[in-house]
N, CA, C and O atoms as a Tripos MOL2 file, in Angstrom:
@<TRIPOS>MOLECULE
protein
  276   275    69     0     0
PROTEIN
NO_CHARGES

@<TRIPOS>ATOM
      1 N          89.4470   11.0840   32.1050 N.3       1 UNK1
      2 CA         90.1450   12.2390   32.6260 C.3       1 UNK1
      3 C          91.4860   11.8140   33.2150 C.2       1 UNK1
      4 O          91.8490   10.7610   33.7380 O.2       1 UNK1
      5 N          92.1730   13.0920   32.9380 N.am      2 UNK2
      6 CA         93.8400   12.0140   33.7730 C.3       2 UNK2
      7 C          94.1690   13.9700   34.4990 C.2       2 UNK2
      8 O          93.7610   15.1140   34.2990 O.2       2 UNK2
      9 N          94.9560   13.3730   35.2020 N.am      3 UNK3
     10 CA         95.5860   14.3880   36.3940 C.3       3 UNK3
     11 C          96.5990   14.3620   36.6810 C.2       3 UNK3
     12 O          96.9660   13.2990   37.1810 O.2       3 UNK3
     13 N          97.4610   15.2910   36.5680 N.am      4 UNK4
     14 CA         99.1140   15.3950   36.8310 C.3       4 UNK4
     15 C          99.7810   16.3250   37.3670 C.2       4 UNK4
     16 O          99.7510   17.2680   36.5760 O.2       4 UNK4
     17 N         100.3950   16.6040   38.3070 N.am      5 UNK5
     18 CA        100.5260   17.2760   39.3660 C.3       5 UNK5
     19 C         102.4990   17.5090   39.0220 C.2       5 UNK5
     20 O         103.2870   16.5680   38.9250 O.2       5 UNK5
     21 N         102.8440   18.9080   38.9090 N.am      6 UNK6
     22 CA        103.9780   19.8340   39.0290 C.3       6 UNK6
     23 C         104.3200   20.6650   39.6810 C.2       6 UNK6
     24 O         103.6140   21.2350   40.5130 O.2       6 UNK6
     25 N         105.4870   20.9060   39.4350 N.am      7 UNK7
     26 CA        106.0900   22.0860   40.9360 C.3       7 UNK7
     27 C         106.3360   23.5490   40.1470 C.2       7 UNK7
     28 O         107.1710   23.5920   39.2440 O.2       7 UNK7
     29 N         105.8020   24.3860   40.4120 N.am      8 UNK8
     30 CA        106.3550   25.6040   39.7580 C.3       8 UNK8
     31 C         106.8620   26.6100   40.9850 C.2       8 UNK8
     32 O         106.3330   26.5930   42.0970 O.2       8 UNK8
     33 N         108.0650   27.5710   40.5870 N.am      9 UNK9
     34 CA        108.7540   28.1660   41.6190 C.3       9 UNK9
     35 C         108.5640   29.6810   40.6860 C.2       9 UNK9
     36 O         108.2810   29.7660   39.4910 O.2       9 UNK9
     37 N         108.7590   30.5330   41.4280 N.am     10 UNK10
     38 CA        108.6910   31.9670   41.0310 C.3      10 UNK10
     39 C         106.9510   32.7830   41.5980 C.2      10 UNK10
     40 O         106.7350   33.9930   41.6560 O.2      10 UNK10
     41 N         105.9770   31.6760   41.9320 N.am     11 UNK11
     42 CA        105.1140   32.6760   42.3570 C.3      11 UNK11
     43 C         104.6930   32.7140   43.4510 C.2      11 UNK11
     44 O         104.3510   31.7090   44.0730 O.2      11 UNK11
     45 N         104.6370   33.9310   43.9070 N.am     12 UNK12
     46 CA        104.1710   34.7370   44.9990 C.3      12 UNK12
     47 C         102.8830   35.3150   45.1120 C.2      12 UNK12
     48 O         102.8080   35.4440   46.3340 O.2      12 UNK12
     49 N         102.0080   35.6720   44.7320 N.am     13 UNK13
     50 CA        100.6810   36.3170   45.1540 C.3      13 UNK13
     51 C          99.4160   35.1880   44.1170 C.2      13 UNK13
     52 O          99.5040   34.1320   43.4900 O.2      13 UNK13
     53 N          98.1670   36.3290   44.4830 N.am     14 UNK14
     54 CA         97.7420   35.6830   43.7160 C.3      14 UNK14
     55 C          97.3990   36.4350   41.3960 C.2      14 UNK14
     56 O          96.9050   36.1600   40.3030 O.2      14 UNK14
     57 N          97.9320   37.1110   41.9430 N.am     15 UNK15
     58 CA         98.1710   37.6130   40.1570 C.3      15 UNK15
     59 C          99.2230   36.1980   39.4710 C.2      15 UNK15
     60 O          98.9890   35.8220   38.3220 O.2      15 UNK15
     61 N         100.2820   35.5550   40.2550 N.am     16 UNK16
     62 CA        101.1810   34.6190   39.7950 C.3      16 UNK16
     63 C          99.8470   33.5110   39.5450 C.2      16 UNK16
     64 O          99.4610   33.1080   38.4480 O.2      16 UNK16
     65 N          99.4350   33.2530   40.5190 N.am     17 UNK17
     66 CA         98.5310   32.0320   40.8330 C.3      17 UNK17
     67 C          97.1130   31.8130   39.4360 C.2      17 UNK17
     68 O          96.6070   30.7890   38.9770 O.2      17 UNK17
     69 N          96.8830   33.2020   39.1480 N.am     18 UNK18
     70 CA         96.1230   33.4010   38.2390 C.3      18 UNK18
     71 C          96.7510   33.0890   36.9030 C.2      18 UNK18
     72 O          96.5470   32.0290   36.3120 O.2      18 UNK18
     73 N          97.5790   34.1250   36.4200 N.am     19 UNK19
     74 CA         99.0380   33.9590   35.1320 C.3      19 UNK19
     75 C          98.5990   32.3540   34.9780 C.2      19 UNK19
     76 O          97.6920   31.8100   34.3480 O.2      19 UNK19
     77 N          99.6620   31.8460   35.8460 N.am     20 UNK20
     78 CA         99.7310   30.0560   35.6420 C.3      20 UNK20
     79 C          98.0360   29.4780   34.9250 C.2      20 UNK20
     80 O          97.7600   28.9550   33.8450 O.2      20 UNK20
     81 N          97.1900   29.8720   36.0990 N.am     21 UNK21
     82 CA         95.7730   29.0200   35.3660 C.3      21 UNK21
     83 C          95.3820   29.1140   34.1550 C.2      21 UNK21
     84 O          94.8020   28.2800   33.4590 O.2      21 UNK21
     85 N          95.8610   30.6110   33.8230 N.am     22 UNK22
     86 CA         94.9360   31.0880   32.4590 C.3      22 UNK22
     87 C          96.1070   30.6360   31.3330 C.2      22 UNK22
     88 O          95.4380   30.5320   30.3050 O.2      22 UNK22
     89 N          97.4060   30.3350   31.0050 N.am     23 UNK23
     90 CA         98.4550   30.2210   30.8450 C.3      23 UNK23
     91 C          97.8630   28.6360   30.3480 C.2      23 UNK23
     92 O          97.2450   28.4330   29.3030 O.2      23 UNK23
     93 N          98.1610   27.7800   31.1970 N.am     24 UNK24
     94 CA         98.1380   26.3810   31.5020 C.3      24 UNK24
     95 C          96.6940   25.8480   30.5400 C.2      24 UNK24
     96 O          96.6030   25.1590   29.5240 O.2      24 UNK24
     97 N          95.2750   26.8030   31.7480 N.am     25 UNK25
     98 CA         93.9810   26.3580   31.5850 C.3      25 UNK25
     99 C          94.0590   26.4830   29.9410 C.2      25 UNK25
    100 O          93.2980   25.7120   29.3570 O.2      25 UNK25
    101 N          94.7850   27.2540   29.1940 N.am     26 UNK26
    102 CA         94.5860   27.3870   27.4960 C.3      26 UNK26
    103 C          94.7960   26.5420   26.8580 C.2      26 UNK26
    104 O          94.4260   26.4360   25.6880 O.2      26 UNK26
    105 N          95.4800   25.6960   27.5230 N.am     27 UNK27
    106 CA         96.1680   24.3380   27.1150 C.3      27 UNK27
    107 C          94.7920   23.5160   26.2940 C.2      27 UNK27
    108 O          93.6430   23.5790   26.7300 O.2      27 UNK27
    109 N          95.2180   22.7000   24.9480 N.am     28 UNK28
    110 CA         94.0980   21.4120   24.2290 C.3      28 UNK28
    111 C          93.6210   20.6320   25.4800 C.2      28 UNK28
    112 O          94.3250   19.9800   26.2510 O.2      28 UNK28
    113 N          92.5540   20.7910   25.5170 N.am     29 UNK29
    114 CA         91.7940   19.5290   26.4960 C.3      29 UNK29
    115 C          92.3570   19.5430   27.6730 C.2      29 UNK29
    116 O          92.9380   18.5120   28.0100 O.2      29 UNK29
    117 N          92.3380   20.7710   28.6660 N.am     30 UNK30
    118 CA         92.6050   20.8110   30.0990 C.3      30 UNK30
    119 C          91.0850   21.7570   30.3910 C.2      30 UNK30
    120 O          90.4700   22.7510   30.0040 O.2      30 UNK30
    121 N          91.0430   20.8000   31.2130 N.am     31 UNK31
    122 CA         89.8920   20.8760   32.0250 C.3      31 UNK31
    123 C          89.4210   21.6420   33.1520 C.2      31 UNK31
    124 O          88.2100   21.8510   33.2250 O.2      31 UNK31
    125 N          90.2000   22.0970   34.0510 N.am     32 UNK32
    126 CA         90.7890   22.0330   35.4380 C.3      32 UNK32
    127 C          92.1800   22.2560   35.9740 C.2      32 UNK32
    128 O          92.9840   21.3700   36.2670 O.2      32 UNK32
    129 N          92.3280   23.3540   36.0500 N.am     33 UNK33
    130 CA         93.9990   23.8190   36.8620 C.3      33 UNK33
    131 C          93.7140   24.3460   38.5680 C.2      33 UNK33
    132 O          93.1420   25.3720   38.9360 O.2      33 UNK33
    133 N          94.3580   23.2030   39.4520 N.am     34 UNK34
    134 CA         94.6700   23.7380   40.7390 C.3      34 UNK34
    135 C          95.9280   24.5970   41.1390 C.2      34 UNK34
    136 O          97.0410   24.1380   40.8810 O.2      34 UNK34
    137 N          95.8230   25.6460   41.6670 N.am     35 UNK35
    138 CA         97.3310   26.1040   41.6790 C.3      35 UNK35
    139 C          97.4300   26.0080   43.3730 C.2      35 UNK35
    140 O          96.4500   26.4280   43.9870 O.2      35 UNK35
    141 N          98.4910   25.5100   44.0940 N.am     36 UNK36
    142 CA         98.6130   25.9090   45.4770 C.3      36 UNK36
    143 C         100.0430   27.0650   45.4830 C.2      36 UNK36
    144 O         101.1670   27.0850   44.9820 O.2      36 UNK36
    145 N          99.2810   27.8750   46.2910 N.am     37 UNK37
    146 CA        100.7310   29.0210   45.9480 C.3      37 UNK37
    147 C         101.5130   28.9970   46.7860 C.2      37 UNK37
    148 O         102.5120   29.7150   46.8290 O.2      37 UNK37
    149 N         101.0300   27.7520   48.0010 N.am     38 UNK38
    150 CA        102.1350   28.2100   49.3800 C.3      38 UNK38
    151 C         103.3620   26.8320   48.7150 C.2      38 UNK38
    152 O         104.5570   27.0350   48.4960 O.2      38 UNK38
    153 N         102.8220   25.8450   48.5670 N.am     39 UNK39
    154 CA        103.7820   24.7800   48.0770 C.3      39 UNK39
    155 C         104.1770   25.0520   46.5290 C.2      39 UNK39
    156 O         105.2270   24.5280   46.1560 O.2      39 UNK39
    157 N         103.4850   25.7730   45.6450 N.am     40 UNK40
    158 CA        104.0090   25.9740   44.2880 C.3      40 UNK40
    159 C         103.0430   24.5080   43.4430 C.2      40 UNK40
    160 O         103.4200   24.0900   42.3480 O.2      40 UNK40
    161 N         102.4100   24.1940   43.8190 N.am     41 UNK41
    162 CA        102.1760   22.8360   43.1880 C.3      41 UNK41
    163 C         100.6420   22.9160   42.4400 C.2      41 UNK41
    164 O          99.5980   23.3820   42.8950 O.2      41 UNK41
    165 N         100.8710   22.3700   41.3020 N.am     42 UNK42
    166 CA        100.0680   23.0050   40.4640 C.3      42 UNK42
    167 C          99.3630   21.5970   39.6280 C.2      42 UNK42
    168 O         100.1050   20.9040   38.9320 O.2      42 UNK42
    169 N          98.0470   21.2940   39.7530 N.am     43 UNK43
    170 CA         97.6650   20.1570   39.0940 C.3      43 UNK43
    171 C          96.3150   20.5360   38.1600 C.2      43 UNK43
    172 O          95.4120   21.3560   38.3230 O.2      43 UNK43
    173 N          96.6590   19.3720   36.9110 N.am     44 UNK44
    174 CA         96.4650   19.8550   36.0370 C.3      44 UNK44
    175 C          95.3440   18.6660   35.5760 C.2      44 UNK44
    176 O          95.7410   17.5010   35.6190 O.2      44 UNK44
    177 N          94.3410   18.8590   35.2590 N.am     45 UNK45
    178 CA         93.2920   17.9530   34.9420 C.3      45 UNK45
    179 C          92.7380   18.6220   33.4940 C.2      45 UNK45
    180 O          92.2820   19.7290   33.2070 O.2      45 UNK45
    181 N          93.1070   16.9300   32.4390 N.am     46 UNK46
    182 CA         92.9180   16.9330   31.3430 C.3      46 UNK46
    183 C          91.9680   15.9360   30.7730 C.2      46 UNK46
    184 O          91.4090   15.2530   31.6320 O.2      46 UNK46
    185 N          91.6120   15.6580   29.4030 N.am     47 UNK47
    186 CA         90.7740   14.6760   28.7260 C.3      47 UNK47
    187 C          91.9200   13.7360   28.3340 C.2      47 UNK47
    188 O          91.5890   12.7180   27.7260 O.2      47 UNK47
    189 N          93.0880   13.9110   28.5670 N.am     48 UNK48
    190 CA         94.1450   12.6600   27.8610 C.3      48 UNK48
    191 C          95.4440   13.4260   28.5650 C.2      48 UNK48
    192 O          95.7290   14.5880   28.8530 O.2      48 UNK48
    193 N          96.0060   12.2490   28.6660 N.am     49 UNK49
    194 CA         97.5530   13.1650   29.4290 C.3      49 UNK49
    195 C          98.5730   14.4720   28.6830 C.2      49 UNK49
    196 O          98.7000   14.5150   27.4590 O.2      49 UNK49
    197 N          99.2450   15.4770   29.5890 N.am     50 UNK50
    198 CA         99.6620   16.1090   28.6620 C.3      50 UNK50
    199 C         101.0550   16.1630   28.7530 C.2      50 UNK50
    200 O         101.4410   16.2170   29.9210 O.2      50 UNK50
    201 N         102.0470   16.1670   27.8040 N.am     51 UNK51
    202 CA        103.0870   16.4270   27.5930 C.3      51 UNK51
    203 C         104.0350   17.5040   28.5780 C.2      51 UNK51
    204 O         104.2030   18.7230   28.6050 O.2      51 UNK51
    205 N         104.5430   16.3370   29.3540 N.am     52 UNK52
    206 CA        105.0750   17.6470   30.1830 C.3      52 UNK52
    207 C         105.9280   19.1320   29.1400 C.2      52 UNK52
    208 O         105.9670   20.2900   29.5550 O.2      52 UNK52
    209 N         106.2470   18.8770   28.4040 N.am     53 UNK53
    210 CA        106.5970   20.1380   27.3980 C.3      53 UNK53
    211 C         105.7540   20.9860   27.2270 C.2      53 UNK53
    212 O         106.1970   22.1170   27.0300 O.2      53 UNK53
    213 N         104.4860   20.8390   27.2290 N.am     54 UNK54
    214 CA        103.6090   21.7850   27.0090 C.3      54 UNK54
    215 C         103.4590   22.3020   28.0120 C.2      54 UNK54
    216 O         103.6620   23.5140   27.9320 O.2      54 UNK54
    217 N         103.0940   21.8370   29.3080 N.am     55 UNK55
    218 CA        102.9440   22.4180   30.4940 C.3      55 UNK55
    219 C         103.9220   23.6720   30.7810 C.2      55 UNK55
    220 O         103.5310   24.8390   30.7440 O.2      55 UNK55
    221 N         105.8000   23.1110   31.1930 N.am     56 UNK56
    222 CA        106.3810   23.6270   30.4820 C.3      56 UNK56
    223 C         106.3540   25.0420   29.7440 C.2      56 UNK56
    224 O         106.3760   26.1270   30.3250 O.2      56 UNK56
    225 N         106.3100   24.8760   28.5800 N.am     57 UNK57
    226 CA        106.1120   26.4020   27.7240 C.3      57 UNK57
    227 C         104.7770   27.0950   27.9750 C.2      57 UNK57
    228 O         104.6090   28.1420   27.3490 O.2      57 UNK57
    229 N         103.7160   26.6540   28.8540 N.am     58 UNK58
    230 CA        102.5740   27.3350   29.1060 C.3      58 UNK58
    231 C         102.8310   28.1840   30.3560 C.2      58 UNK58
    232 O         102.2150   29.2500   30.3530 O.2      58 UNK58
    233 N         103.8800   27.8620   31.8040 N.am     59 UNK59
    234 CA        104.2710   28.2080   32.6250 C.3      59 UNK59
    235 C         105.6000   29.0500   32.4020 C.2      59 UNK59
    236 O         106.0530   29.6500   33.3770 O.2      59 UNK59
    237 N         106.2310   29.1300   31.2170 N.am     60 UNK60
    238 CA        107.2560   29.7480   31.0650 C.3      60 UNK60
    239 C         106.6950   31.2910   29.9830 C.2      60 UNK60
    240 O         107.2170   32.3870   29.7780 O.2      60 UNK60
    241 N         105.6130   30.7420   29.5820 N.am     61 UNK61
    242 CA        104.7990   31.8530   29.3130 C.3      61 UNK61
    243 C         104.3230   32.9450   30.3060 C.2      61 UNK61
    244 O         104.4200   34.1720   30.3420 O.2      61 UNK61
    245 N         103.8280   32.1000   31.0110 N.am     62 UNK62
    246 CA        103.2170   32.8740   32.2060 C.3      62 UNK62
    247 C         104.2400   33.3880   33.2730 C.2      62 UNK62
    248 O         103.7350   33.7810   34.3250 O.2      62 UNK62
    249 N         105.5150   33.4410   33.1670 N.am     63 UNK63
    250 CA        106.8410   33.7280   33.4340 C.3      63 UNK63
    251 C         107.2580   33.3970   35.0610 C.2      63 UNK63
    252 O         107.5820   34.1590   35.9720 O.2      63 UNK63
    253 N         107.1170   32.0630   35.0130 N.am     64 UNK64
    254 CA        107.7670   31.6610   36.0290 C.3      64 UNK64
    255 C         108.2570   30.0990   35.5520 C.2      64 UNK64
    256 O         108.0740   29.7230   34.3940 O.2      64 UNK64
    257 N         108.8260   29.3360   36.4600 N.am     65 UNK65
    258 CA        109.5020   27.9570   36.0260 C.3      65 UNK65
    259 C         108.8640   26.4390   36.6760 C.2      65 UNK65
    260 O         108.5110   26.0260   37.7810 O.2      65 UNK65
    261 N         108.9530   25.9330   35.3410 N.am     66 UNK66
    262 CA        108.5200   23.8050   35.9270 C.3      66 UNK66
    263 C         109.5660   23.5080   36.7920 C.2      66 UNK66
    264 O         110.6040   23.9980   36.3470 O.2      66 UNK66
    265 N         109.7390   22.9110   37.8440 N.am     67 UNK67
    266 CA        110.7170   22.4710   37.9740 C.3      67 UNK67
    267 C         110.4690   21.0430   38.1530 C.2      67 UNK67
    268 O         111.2460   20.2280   37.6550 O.2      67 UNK67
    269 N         109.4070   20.6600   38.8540 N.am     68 UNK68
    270 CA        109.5230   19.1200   38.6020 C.3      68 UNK68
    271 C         107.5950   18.8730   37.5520 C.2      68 UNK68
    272 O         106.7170   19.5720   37.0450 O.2      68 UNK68
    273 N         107.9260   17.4290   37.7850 N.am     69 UNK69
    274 CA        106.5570   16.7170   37.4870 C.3      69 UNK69
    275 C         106.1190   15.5630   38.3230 C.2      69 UNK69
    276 O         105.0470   15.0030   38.0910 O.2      69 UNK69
@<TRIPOS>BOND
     1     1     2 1
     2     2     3 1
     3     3     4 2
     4     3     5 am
     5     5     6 1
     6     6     7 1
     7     7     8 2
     8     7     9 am
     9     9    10 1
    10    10    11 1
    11    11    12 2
    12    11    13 am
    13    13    14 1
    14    14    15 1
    15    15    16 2
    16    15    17 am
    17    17    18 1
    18    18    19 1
    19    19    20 2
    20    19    21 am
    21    21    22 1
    22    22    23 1
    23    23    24 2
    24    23    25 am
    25    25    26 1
    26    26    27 1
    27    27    28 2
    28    27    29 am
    29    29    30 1
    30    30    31 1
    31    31    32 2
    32    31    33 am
    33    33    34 1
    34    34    35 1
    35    35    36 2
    36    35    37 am
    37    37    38 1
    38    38    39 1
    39    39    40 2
    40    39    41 am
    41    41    42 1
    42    42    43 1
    43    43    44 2
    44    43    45 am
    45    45    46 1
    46    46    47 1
    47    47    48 2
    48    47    49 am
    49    49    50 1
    50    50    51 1
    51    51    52 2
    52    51    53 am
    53    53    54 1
    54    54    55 1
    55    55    56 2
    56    55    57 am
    57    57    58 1
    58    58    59 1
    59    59    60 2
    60    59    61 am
    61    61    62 1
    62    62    63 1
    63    63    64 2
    64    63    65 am
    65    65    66 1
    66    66    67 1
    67    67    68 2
    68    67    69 am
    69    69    70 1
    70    70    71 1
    71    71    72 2
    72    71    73 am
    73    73    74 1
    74    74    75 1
    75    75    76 2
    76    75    77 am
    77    77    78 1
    78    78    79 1
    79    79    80 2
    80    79    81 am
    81    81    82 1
    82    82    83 1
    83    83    84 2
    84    83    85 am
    85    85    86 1
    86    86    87 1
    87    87    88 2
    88    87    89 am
    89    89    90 1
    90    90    91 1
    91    91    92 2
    92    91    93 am
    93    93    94 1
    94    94    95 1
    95    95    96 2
    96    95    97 am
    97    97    98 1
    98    98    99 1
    99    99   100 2
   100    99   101 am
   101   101   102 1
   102   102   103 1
   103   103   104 2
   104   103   105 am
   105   105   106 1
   106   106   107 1
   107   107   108 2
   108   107   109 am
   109   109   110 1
   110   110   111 1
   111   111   112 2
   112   111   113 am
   113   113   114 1
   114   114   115 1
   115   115   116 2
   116   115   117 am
   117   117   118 1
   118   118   119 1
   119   119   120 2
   120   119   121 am
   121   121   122 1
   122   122   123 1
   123   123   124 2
   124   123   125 am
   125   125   126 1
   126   126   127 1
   127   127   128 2
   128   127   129 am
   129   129   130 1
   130   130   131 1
   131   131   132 2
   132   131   133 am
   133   133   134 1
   134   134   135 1
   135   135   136 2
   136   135   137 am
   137   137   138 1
   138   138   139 1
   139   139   140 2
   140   139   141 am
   141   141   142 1
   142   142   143 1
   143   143   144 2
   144   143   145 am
   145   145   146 1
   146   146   147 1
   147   147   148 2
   148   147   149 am
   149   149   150 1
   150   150   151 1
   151   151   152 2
   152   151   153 am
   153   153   154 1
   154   154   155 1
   155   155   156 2
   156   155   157 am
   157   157   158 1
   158   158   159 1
   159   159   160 2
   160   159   161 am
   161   161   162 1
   162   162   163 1
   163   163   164 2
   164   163   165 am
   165   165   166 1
   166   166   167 1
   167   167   168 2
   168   167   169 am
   169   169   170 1
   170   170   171 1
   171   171   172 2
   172   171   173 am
   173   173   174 1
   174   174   175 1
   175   175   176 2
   176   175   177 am
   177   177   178 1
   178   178   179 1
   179   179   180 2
   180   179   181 am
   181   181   182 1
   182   182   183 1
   183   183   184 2
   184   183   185 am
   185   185   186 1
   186   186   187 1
   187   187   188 2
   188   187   189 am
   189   189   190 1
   190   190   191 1
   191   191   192 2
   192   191   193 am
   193   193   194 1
   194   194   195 1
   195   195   196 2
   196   195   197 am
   197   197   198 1
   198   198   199 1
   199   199   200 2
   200   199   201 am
   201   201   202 1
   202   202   203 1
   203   203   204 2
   204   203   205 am
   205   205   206 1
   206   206   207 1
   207   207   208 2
   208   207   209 am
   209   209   210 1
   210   210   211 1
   211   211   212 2
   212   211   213 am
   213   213   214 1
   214   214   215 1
   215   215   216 2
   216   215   217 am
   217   217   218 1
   218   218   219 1
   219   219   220 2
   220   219   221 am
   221   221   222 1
   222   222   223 1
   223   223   224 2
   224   223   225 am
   225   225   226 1
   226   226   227 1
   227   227   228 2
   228   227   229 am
   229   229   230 1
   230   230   231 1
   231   231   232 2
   232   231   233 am
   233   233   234 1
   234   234   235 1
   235   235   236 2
   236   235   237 am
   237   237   238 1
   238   238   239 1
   239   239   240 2
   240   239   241 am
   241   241   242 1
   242   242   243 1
   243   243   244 2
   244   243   245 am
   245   245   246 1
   246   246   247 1
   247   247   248 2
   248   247   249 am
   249   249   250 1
   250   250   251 1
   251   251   252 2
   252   251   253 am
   253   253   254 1
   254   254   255 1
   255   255   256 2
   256   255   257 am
   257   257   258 1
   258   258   259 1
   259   259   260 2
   260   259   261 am
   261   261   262 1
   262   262   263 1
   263   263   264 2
   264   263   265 am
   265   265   266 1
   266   266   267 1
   267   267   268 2
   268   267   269 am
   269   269   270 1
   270   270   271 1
   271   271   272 2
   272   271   273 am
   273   273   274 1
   274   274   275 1
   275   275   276 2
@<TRIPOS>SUBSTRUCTURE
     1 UNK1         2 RESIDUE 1 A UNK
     2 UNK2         6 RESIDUE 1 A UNK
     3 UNK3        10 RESIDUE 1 A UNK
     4 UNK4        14 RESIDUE 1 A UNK
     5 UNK5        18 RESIDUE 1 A UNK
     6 UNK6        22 RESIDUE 1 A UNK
     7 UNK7        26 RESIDUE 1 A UNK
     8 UNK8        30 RESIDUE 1 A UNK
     9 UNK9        34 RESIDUE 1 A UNK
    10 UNK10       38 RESIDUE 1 A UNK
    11 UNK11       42 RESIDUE 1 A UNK
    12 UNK12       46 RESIDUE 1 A UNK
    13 UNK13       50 RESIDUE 1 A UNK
    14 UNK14       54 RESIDUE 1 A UNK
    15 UNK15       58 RESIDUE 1 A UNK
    16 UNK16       62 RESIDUE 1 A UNK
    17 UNK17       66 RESIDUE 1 A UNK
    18 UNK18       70 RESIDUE 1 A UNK
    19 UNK19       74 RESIDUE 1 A UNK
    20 UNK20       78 RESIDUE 1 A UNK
    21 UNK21       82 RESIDUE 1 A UNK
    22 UNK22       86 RESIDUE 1 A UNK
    23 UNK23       90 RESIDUE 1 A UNK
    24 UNK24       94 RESIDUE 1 A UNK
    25 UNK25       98 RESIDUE 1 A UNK
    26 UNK26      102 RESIDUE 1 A UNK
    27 UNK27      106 RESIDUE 1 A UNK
    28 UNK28      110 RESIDUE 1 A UNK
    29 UNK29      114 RESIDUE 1 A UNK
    30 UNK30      118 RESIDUE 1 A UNK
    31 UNK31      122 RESIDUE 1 A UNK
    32 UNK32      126 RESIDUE 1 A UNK
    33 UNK33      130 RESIDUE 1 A UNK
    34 UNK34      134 RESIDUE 1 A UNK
    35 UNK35      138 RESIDUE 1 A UNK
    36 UNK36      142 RESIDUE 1 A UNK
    37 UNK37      146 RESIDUE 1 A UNK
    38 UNK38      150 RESIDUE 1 A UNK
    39 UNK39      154 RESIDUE 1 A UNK
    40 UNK40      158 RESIDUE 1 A UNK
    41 UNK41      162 RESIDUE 1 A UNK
    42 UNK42      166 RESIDUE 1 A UNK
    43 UNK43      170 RESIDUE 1 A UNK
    44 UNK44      174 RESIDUE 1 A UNK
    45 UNK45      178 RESIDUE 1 A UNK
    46 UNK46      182 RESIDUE 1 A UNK
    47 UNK47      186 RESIDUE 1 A UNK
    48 UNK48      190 RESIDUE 1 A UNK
    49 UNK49      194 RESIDUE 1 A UNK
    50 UNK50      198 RESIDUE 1 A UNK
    51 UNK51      202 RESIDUE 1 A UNK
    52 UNK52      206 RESIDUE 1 A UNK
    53 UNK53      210 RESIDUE 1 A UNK
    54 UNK54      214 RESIDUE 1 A UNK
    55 UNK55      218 RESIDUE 1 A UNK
    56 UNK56      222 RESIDUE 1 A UNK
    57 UNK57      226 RESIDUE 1 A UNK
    58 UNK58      230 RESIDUE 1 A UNK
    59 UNK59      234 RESIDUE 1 A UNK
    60 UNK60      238 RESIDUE 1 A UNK
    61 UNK61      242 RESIDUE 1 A UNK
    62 UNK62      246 RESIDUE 1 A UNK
    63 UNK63      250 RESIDUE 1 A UNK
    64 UNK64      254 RESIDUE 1 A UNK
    65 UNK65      258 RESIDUE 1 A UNK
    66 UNK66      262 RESIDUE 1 A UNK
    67 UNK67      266 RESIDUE 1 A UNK
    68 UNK68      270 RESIDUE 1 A UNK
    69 UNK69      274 RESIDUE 1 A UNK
């Protein structure tokens, strides 16, 4: 299992907090999405590491922004 932890900015409640999991959680071989909504920080537990790009377009789906990793 590997775990990798990002910053996402744009959410506010928990409908944002949800978006992101289900967004993200769709992701190949993720296991496990933590979202914290007061810091924005969002970790991501997979079967093999993932491409921050994917993360990325899974959160820009869910319409808010990566900003770090």
């Amino acid at each position: 299992m590997s775990a990798s932890s990002f910053t996402v900015t744009g959410m506010t409640c928990g409908h944002c907090v949800s978006s992101v999991t289900e967004e993200v959680g769709g992701l190949p071989g993720v296991s496990k999405v933590d979202v914290d909504l007061t810091t924005g920080l969002v970790t991501v537990t997979s079967a093999a590491p993932l491409d921050e790009a994917q993360i990325r377009t899974a959160v820009e789906a869910a319409g808010y922004q990566l900003t770090s990793a």
